[in-house]
Each structure stands twice: as C-alpha cells, then as structure tokens.
C-alpha positions as CSV (number, residue, x, y, z in Angstrom):
1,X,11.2,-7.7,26.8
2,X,12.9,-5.9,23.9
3,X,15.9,-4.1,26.3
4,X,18.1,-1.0,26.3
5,X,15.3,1.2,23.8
6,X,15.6,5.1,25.2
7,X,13.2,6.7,27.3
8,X,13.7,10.2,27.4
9,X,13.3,11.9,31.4
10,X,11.4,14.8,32.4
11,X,11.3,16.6,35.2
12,X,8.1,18.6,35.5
13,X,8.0,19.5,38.5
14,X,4.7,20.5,40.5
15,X,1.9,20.4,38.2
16,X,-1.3,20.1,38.4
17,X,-3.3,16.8,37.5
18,X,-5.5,17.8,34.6
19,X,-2.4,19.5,33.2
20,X,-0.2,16.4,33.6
21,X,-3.1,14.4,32.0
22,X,-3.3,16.8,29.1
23,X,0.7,16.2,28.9
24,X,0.5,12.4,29.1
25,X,-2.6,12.4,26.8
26,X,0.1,14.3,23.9
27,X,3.1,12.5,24.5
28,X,1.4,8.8,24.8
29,X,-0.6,9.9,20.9
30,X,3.3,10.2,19.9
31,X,4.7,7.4,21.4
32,X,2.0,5.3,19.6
33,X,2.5,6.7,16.7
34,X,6.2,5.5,17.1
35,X,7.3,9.6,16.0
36,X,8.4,9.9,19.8
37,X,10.6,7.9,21.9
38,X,8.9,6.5,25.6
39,X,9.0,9.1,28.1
40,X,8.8,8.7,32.0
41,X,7.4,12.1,33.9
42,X,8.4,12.4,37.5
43,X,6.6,15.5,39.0
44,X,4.9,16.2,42.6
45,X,0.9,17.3,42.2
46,X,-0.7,19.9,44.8
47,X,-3.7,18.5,46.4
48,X,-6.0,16.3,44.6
49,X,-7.8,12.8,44.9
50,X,-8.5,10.7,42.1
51,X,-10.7,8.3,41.0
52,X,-10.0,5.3,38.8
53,X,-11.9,3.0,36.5
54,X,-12.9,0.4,40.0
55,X,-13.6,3.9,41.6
56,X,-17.6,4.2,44.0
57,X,-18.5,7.3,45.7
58,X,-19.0,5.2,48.6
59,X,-15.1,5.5,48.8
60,X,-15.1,9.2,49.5
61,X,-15.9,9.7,53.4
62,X,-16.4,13.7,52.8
63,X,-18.2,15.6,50.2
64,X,-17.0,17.1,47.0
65,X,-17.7,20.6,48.4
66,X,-15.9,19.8,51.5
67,X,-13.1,18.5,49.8
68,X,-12.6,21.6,47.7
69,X,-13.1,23.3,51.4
70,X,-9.8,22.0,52.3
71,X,-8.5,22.9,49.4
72,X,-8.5,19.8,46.9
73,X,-9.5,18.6,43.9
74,X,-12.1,15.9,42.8
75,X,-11.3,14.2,39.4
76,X,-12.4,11.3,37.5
77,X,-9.8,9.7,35.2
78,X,-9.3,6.7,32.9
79,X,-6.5,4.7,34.8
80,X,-7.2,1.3,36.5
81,X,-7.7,1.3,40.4
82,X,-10.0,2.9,43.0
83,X,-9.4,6.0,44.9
84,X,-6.2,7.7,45.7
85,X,-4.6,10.9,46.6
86,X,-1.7,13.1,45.1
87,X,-0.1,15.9,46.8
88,X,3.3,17.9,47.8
89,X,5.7,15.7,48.8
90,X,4.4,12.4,47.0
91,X,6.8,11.4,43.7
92,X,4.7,10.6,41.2
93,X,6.1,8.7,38.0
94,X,3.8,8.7,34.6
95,X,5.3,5.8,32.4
96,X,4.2,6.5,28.7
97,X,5.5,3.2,27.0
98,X,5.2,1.7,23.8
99,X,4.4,-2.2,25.0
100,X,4.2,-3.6,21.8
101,X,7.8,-2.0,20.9
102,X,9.2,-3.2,24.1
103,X,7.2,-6.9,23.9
104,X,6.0,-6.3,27.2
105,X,2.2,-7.7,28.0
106,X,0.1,-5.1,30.3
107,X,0.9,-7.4,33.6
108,X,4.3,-7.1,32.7
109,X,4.2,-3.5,32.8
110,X,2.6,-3.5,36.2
111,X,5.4,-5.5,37.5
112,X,7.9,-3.5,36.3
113,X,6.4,0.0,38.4
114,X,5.9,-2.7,41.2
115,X,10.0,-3.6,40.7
116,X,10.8,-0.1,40.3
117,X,9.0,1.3,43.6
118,X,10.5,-1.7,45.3
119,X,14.0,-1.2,44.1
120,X,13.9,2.5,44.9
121,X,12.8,1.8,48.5
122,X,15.7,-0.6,49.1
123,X,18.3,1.7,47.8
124,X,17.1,4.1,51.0
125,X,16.7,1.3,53.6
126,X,13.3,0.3,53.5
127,X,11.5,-3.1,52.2
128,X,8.7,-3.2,50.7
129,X,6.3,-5.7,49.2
130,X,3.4,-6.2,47.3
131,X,0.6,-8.3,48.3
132,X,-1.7,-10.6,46.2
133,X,-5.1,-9.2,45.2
134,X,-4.1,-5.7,46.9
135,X,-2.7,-3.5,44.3
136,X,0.5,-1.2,45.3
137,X,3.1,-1.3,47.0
138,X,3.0,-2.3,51.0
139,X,4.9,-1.8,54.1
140,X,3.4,-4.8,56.2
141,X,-0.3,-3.5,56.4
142,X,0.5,-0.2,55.4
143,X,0.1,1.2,51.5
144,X,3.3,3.6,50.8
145,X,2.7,3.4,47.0
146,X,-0.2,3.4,44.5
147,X,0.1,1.8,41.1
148,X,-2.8,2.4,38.6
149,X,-2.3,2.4,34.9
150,X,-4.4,2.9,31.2
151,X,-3.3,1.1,27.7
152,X,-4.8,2.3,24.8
153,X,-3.5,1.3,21.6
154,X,-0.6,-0.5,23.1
155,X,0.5,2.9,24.8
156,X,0.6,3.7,28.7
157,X,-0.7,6.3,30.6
158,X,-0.3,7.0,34.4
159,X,1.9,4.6,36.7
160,X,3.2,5.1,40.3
161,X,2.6,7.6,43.1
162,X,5.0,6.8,46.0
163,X,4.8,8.4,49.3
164,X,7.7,10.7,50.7
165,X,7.1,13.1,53.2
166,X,3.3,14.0,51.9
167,X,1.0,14.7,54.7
168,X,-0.7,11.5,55.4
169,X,-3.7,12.8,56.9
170,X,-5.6,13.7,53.9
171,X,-5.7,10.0,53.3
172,X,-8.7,10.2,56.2
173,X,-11.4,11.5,53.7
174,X,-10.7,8.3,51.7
175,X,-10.6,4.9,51.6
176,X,-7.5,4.2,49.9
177,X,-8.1,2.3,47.0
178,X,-11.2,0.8,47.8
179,X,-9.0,-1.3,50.7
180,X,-11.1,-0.9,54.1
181,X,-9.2,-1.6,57.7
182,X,-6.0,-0.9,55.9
183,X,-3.1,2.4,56.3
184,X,-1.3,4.1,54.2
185,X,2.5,5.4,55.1
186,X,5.5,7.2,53.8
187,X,9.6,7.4,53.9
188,X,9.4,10.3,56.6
189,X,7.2,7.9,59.3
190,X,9.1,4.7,58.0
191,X,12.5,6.3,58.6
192,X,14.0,8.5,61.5
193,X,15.2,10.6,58.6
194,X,13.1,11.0,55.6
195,X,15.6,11.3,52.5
196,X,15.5,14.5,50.1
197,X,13.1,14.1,47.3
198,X,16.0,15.1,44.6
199,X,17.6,11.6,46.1
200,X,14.3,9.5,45.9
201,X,14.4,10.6,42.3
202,X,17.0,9.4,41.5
203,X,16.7,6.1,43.0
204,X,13.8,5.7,40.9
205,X,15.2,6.7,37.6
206,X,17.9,3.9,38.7
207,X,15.0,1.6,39.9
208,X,13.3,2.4,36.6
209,X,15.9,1.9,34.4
210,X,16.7,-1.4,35.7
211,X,13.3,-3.3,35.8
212,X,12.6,-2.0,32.5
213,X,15.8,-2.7,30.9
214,X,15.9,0.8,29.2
215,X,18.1,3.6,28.6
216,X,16.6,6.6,30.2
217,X,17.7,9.6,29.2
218,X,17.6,13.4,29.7
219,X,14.8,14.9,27.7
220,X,15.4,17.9,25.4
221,X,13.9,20.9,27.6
222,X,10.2,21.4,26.4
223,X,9.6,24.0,23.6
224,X,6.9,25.8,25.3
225,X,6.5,26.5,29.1
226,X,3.3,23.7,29.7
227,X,0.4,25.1,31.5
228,X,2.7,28.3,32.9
229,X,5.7,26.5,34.0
C-alpha cells in the first residue's frame, strides 16, 4: 500500500441515492483520470433499498408499489452485494479511490472498509467482526454494517453503510443481503446510549484514515449547491 496520499472529506449531508450516485459517478471519472485527489463521502440517505450486482427479486418480501407506499425507493445499482437498505440515521461512507495509485488489490480495499467499520465501532464500545463467506460487518448473528463496492478502471465507487440509530424495522421487507435466518442491528439497540452521529463520524474519519494509511483531509466546499443542497 502506497501510504499517507490525501483524500479530501466531504460532508454531504442527507442526499438522496441517485444524487449521491451521480456525485460518485463525477468524482470517481476524476479520480481516474488522476486530475482529482481520492475523496471519501460521508452522508445519511432518506429511505431507500438497493439492489447490487448478486441482487433476486426473490429478496424483496413486499412489492415495489408497496414499498413506494411506505414511502421508499427501489433502485438497481452497479456495486457488488445483494439487497440492502439506506435511511435517516444510517452513516454511509462512499470511498472513491484510485487502487492502482495506492497499490491496493480490490480485496484489499474491502478489508480496509471492513477495518475501518471495525475500528470505528471499538472507539464507542462495541466489537464487531466479520464473518467468512458473509459480507459486512457482524455483531454475533446480527448485521450492523453493509459493505458493497464497484472498480471500474482501477477507481471505486460505493463502500460502507453502518447502522446508528436508523429504524431497523424497514429491514422486514427484505432479506438483508441475500442472508436468510440472519438480523440486522445498530449502536442505539447495541448500546444503552446510542452516541451522536457527528461523533460516529468522526470515529470513522479516524478509523478511515488509519486502515488506509491516508491523509484525509477537508474538502474545498463544492462550487455549486449538488442536487439543491
């Protein structure tokens, strides 16, 4: 791993998936391009289940239409994994990396969000772990973070959606990565008191920084508002 290259930090806040997508799709066409430094996004999403590359309908216990009932989206995307859901109160970290500038092989990369969700947990008193041939990271049988990723030309997409205080039960018109039989959790039912999300952030720029070996840094604030905000 080639160590201590920048990654520039932004914030966006709560936005909306095909938004962030649009965002990731921009910044990973610079990163490859090697006119734009690595970036790492850390944002919340409202409502919306996903469905990666592994993704079956058979996955989805309710309807499209009843979905959008509740009030959430359906969308199909390019990263790796099965089904999953993103909502208020979930931190969601999109790595765009330059692998073949860092010398990092795609299972590398995929350890390093494990490491980083891992290290963020510990710093706020819970132990996590991952578990062969289940992707994520687990809290015994329980799933308190999904990882799911996309490389095209040596550039990343996607990364890490970790559990906070989101409402779990919108998890029950799913099965969770294609994992039957299994939970999912968060901070708030792991811990008496679930911590504020401005200090799970920064345990996870910390986390980041470490297992990647970078320097992460502020971003310059974006030109233009993105997609009203």
């Amino acid at each position: 791993m080639t160590t201590n290259l920048p990654v520039d930090l932004y914030d966006l806040g709560n936005m909306a998936y095909r938004d962030a997508l649009d965002w990731q799709q921009a910044k990973a066409a610079e990163v490859r391009a090697e006119i734009s430094a690595d970036a790492l996004a850390l944002l919340e999403h409202p409502p919306v289940y996903t469905m990666g590359a592994r993704g079956g309908d058979d996955h989805m216990l309710l309807s499209e239409d009843d979905l959008r009932e509740r009030g959430a989206d359906l969308i199909v995307t390019d990263r790796g994994g099965d089904m999953t859901f993103h909502g208020p109160g979930q931190l969601v970290l999109y790595a765009v990396l330059n692998l073949r500038r860092r010398s990092l092989r795609p299972v590398d990369h995929v350890r390093c969000l494990e490491r980083t969700i891992l290290e963020t947990l510990s710093a706020l008193g819970l132990r996590g772990g991952t578990v062969k041939g289940r992707p994520g990271v687990w809290i015994g049988s329980r799933k308190i973070a999904a990882i799911g990723v996309s490389i095209r030309g040596g550039a990343t997409m996607h990364g890490a959606a970790l559990n906070v205080t989101n409402d779990l039960t919108w998890f029950n018109a799913i099965v969770p990565c294609g994992i039957h039989g299994l939970g999912v959790t968060s901070m708030a039912r792991e811990l008496e008191n679930a911590p504020p999300m401005d200090c799970v952030l920064d345990a996870a720029v910390a986390a980041f920084s470490e297992a990647y070996e970078a320097n992460v840094r502020p971003a310059a604030p974006l030109v233009e508002p993105v997609c009203g905000l």
